[in-house]
N, C-alpha and C positions, 0 to 999 in steps of 0.2 A: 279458613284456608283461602289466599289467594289464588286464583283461575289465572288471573290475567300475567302476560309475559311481561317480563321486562323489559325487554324490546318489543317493540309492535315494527313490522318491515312494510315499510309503503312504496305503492307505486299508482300512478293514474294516465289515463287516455287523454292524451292534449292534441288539440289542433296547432299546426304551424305552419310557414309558409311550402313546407313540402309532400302538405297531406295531415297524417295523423301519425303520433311518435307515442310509444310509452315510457316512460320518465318516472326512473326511480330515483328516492332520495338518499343522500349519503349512506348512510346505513344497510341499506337494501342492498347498495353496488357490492358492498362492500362483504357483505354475506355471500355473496355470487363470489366473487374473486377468492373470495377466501378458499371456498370449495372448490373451483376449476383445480386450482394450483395439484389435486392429486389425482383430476382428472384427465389434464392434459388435452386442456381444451379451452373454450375463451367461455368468457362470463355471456356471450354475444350466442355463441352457441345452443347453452346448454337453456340458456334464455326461450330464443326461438322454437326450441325440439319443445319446451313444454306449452308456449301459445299454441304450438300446431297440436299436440296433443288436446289439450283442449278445445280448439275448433273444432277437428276433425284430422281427416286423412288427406295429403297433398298427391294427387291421382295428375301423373304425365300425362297428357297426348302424344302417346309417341308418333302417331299418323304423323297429326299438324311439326313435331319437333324436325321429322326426318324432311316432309317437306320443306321447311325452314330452313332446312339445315345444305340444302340440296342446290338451292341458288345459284 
């Protein structure tokens, strides 16, 4: 019995001149776009919500935000 998928979906951590960017290959985008389309949402999105989920949790400063904001 084969295990392995028929598609394998890549993506990797690259440097470039604006920092650091993850970079997927055709196929990978293409899995994303296919799924936003019933989600009503961008491939960019649902992307992000899951890096953050795996980081961790994105905690405001609301102090620093209001002072900022306050200018």
């Amino acid at each position: 019995m084969n295990t392995e998928p028929d598609n394998k979906l890549s993506l990797e951590w690259v440097r470039d001149e604006n920092g650091v960017a993850l970079v997927f290959d055709r196929t990978t985008w293409k899995v994303f776009e296919d799924r936003v389309r019933t989600l009503d949402k961008t491939a960019e999105q649902i992307i992000t919500t899951a890096v953050v989920g795996v980081l961790g949790t994105i905690k405001m400063d609301n102090y620093a935000l209001n002072r900022f904001m306050s200018r």
